[in-house]
N, C-alpha and C positions, 0 to 999 in steps of 0.2 A: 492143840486146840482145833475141835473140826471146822468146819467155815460155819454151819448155822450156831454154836454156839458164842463165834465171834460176832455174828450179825448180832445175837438177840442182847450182846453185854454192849455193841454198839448204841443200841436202841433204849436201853437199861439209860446208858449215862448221857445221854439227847436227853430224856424225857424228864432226869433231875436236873442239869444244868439246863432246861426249857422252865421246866418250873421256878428259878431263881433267878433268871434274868425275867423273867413275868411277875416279879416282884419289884422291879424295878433297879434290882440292884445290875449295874455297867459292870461288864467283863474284857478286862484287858488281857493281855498275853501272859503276859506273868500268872493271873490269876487262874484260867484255863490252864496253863501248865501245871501250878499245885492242886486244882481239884482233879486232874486226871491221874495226878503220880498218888492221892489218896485214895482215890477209887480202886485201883488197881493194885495197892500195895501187898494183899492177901489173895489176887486173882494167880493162880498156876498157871504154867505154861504160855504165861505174857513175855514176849518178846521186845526189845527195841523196835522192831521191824510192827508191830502192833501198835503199838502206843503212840508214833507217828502215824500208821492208817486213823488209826482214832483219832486223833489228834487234827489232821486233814477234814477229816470227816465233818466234826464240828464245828471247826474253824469255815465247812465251806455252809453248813446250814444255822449258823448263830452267826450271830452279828456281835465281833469281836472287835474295842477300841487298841488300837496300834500307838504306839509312842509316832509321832510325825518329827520330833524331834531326830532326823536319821535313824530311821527305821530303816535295818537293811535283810534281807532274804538271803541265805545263801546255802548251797548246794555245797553239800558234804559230803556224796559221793566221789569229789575229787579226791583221790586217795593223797597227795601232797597237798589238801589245801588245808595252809597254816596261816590262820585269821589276822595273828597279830603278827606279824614278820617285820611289818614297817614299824610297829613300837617298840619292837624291842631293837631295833638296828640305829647305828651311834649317825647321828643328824648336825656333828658338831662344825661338819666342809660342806654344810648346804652352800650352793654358788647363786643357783637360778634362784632358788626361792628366795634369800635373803635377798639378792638384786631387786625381786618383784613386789617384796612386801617393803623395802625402802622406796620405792617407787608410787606405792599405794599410798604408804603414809605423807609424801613428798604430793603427789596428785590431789590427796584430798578424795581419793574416788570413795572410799569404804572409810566408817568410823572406827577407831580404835577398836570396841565394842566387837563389832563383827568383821574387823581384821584378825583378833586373837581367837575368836571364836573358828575362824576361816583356819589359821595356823594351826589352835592345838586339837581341834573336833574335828572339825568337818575332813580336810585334807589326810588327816594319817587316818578316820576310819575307810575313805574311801581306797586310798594304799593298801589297806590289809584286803582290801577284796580284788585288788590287780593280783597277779603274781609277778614272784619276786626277780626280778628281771637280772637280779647274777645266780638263781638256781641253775643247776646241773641237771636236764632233765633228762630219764630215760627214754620219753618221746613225748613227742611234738604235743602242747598246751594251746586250747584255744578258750579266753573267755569272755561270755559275752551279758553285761550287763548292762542298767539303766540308771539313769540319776533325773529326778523329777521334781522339779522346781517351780516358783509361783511365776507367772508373767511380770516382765522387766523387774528381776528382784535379786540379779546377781549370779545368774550363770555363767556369764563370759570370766568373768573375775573367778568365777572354781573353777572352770574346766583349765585357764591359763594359769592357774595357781598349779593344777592338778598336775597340769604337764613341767611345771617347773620342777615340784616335788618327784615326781617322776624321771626328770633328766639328773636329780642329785643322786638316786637312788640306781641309776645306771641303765635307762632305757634309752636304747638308742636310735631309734626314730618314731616320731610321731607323723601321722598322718591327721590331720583337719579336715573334717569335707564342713563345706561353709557355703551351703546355700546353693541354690541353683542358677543363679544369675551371677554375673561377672559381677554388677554393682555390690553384693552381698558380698561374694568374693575378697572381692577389692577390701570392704569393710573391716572385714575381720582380719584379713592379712597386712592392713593399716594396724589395725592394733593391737596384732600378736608381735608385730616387728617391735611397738612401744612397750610391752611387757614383756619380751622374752627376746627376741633375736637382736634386738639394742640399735638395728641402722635400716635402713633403705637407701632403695636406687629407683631413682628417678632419671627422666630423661629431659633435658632442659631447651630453649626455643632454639637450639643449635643441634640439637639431635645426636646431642653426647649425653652418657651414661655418666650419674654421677651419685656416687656415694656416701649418705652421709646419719652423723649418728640421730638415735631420736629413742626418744622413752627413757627404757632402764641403761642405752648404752652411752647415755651425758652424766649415769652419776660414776662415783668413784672408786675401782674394782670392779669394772666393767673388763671383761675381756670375751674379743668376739670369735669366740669358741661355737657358733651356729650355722651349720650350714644349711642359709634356705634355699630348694631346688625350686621355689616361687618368689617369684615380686609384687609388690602393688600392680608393676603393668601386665604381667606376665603369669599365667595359670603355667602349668607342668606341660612341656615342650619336648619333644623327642629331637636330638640333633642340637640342643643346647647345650653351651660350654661347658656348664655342668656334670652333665648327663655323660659327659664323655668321660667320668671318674666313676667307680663303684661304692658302694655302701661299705666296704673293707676299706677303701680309703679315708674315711672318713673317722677324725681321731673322736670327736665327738658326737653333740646334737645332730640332728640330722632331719628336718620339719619339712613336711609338704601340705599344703595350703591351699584347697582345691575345690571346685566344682560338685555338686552331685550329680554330676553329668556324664555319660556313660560313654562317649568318644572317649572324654580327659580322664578316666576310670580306666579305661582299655591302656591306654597310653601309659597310663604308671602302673598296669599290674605288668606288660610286657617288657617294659626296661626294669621293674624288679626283677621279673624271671626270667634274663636275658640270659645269653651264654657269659656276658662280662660280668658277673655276679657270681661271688664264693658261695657255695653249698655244701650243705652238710650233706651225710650218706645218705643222711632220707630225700635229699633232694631239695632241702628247705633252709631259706634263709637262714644263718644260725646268731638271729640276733633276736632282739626284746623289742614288738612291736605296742605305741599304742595307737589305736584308732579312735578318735573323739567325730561323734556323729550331729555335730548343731541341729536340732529340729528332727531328730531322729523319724518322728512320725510324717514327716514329707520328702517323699520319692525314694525314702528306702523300704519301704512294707511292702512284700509280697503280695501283688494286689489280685494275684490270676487266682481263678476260681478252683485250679489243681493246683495242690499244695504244692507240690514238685514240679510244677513248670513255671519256676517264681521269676517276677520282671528281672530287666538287666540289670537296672540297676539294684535289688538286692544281689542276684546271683554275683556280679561283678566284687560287690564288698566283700561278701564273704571270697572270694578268691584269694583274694589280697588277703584277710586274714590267716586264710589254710597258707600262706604262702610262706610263711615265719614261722621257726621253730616253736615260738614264744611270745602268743596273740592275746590282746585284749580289747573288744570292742567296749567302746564305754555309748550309748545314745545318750543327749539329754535334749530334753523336753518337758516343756508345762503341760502338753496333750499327750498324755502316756497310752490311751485307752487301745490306737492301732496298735503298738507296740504290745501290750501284754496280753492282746485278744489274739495272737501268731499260735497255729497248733505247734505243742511243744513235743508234739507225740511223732516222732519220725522211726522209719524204722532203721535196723543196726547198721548197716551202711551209709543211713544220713544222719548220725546223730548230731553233726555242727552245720547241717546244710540250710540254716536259717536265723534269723536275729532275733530269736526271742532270747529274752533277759535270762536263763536258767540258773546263773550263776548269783547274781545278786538286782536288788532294788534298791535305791536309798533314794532317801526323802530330803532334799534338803532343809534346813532350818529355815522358817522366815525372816527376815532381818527384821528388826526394831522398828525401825522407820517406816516401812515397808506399807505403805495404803495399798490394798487392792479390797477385791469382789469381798472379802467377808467383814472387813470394815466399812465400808461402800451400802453392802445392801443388808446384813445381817444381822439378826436381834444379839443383844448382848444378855450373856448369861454368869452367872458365879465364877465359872471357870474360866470365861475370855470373855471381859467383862468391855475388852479393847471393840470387839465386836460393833458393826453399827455407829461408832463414835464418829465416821466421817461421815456420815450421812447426810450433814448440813450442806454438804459441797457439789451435792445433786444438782442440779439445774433441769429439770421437770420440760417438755417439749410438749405444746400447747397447739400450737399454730399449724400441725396437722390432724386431718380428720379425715377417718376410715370409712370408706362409702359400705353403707348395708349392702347384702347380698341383693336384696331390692334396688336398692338404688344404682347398682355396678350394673345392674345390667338393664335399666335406664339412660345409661349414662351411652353417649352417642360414640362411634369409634374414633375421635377426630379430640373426645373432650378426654379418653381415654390415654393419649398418645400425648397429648400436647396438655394436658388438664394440672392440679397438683400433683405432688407424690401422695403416692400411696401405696399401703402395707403389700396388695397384693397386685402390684402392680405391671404393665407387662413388658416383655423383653426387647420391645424397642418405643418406652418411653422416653418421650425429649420434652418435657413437660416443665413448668416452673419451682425451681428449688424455695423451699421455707425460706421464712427469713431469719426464722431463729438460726439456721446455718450460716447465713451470711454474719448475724451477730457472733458465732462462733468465732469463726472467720476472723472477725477484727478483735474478738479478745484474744486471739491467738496473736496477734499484733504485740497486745497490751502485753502478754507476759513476755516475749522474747523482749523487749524495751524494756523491761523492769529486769532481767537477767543481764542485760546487756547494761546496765546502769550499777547492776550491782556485780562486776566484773568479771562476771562470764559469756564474755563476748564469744569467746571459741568453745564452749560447749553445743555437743549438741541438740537440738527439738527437734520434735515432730508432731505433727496434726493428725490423728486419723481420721479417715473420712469413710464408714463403713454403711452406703445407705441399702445398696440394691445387691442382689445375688446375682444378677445380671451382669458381665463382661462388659458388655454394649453398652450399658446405663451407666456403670461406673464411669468406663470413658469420657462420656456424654460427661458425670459430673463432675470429672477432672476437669474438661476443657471451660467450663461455665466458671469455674474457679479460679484456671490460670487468668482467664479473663479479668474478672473481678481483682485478682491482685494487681494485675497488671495496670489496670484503672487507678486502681488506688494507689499504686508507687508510686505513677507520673502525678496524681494527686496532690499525695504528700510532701513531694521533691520540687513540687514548678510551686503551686500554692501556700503553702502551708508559711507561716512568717515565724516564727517561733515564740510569738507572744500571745499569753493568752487570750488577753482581752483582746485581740484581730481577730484570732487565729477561730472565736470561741463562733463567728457569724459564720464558717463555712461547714457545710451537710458534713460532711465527712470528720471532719475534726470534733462538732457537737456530738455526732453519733459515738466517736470514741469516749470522749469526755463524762455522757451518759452510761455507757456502758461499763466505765470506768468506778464511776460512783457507784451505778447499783452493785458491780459486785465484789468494793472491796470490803474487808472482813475491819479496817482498823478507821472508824470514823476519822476525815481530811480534816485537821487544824484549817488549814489555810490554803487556797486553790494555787498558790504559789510555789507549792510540792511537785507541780504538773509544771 
């Protein structure tokens, strides 16, 4: 087939499948698949290699609806890649993952519901796009995909499920990057120890090392077969007592828990590719890596303007990946857009020299429970009828007001700086915060008191407070805030008597009490609730 008569059958089946979606009828994947294999069924000299160009083609100029339900992409040039490997492989001596999901259902974190759906969906379709970490390869596997999730709606729980399911299946280190700050750090290596590694070492007011179990390693059939080369106190250290054994010693797991920070990046690509480390003849780790990337779209995207002179810290990851026989970067993120706007186009020398997804995408499922942005702001329609249904729970922000362009520059430099907030306001305001932030503020009181009554004293919350795009401003209204709490605890702790009818004459306490009323959902019986 010569190229212009492939152009003109491209053009051909645009302008019928244009005309049928301008009838309004929706085209999903499935259904683009059978009108192209109809089309084509008595076209000659159609290739496989064609009917994917096609296929590309339309899918990049029609607007095709995708299952979201784990919608996954994946690259089939890999002459070994065999999709289902993890389904068809016997799952009967899972260790991690059953320790993890008795743990889940012991914690209460995930409901049955999207526990089982975590078990038999989401984890084995994500398996089948790793590769199979006891394959024999003739050379060196590197793959690099993405997993894209709603905001707070259960990544940590896949990605630590992922790697459970992954350590039963025979992979033998995982690497973590967890944030760019120690505190983030810390976080997650808090609660990968409670889902997977079973203990921590803490240091006590004696400045003894002491270790002890926590999560999955208080339940029953726990055995602590993990070796983490990090701690809650401790990011990856060169000259640590660890560090002085190799990855061949190590009978099992093997977890690092780390920074996206490009010192602590250097530091574990060089003691992986130390002289004390077994290699293969090519030179490369001869084990099954996987790499889980937390926030994949912050500080790992090639952010330089020449594609080939990419920051350290992507260049860095991907080292570490080439480093291992048998690599799998996994990114997850709710912000996928830096991630799959990466040119994927490199030339034959650099075909893995970058993080774009090529190998797969998956969508995670939303959970059930799950309130965000399209039940929040979104019309409901036939099909997610769920849509918009929390809308009631808006609280509408009144008590600022946007100066006209007229008026802004009326407005004197002094009432500018020091005046209200406002939308477009400037980079060294120190001006008076709303008061509806302040009311914020103290129903932020009210819920953690109602969680804390209703016995989840040690979970934990958080307040966002997202006003200014400004560094300087934000600061400025953090410190207004620590203020105000701090006001209010000595408040609540010196004053406060705990009865109402006292307690009901002081500012502070009325304003909760007010606050309290307008915004419960369940009319008060009797003010003896409080």
């Amino acid at each position: 087939m010569t190229e212009e008569v492939f152009e003109k059958l491209k053009q051909q089946l645009y302008n019928a499948i244009d005309a049928i979606t301008s009838s309004g009828v929706s085209l999903t994947a499935e259904k683009l698949e059978r009108f192209i294999d109809s089309q084509l069924m008595f076209v000659n000299d159609i290739t496989c290699e064609d009917k994917e160009a096609i296929k590309l083609y339309l899918e990049s100029h029609i607007f095709v609806e995708h299952d979201h339900d784990g919608y996954i992409i994946m690259n089939h040039e890999d002459g070994d890649y065999n999709n289902d490997w993890y389904t068809q492989s016997d799952h009967t001596n899972e260790h991690f993952w059953k320790l993890y999901k008795q743990y889940l259902i012991q914690d209460g974190s995930l409901d049955f519901s999207s526990l089982n759906k975590l078990d038999e969906v989401t984890l084995p379709r994500l398996m089948n796009c790793l590769g199979n970490p006891k394959q024999e390869l003739l050379s060196q596997r590197v793959r690099y995909g993405m997993v894209i999730g709603d905001v707070q709606s259960g990544k940590t729980s896949t990605y630590a499920g992922l790697i459970c399911k992954a350590a039963d299946a025979g992979m033998k280190v995982v690497i973590l990057l967890a944030g760019q700050t120690e505190t983030l750090r810390q976080q997650t290596q808090e609660r990968m120890e409670e889902d997977i590694v079973g203990y921590t070492i803490r240091t006590d007011n004696d400045r003894n090392s002491k270790q002890q179990r926590v999560g999955v390693g208080k339940l029953k059939g726990y055995k602590p077969i993990v070796t983490a080369y990090t701690s809650y106190e401790d990011d990856f250290k060169m000259g640590h007592d660890k560090t002085m054994s190799s990855l061949e010693a190590q009978s099992s797991l093997v977890m690092f828990i780390v920074k996206k920070n490009v010192p602590v990046l250097n530091r574990l690509y060089k003691w992986l590719t130390g002289e004390g480390q077994v290699k293969n003849t090519q030179g490369k780790l001869p084990y099954s890596l996987l790499l889980i990337d937390d926030e994949a779209d912050n500080a790992s995207i090639n952010t330089k303007k020449d594609a080939y002179n990419p920051t350290k810290t992507n260049a860095i990851i991907r080292k570490i990946c080439e480093a291992f026989d048998n690599s799998n970067y996994v990114g997850f993120t709710a912000t996928p857009y830096a991630n799959i706007f990466i040119n994927p186009e490199k030339d034959e020398n650099m075909e893995t020299t970058d993080l774009f997804p090529k190998d797969f995408i998956y969508v995670l499922p939303t959970p059930d429970a799950y309130i965000g942005a399209l039940r929040m702001f979104s019309e409901p329609d036939d099909k997610n009828p769920s849509y918009g249904n929390c809308g009631y729970m808006l609280k509408h922000i009144t008590d600022i007001t946007e100066p006209t362009r007229e008026s802004l520059s009326r407005m004197s430099s002094e009432e500018k700086v020091y005046g209200p907030i406002y939308y477009k306001h400037q980079s060294d305001w120190r001006g008076t915060l709303p008061e509806s932030l302040y009311d914020a503020l103290k129903c932020f009181y009210l819920s953690n008191a109602i969680r804390d009554l209703d016995g989840a004293k040690n979970a934990p919350r958080t307040m966002l407070v997202n006003i200014s795009r400004f560094q300087q401003v934000e600061s400025y209204i953090k410190a207004q805030l620590a203020l105000q709490v701090e006001k209010d605890y000595k408040e609540i702790n010196c004053n406060f008597n705990g009865e109402h009818h006292v307690d009901i004459h002081l500012p502070l306490y009325k304003k909760l009490y007010d606050l309290f009323i307008a915004n419960i959902d369940v009319p008060l019986k009797s003010e003896r609730v409080l």
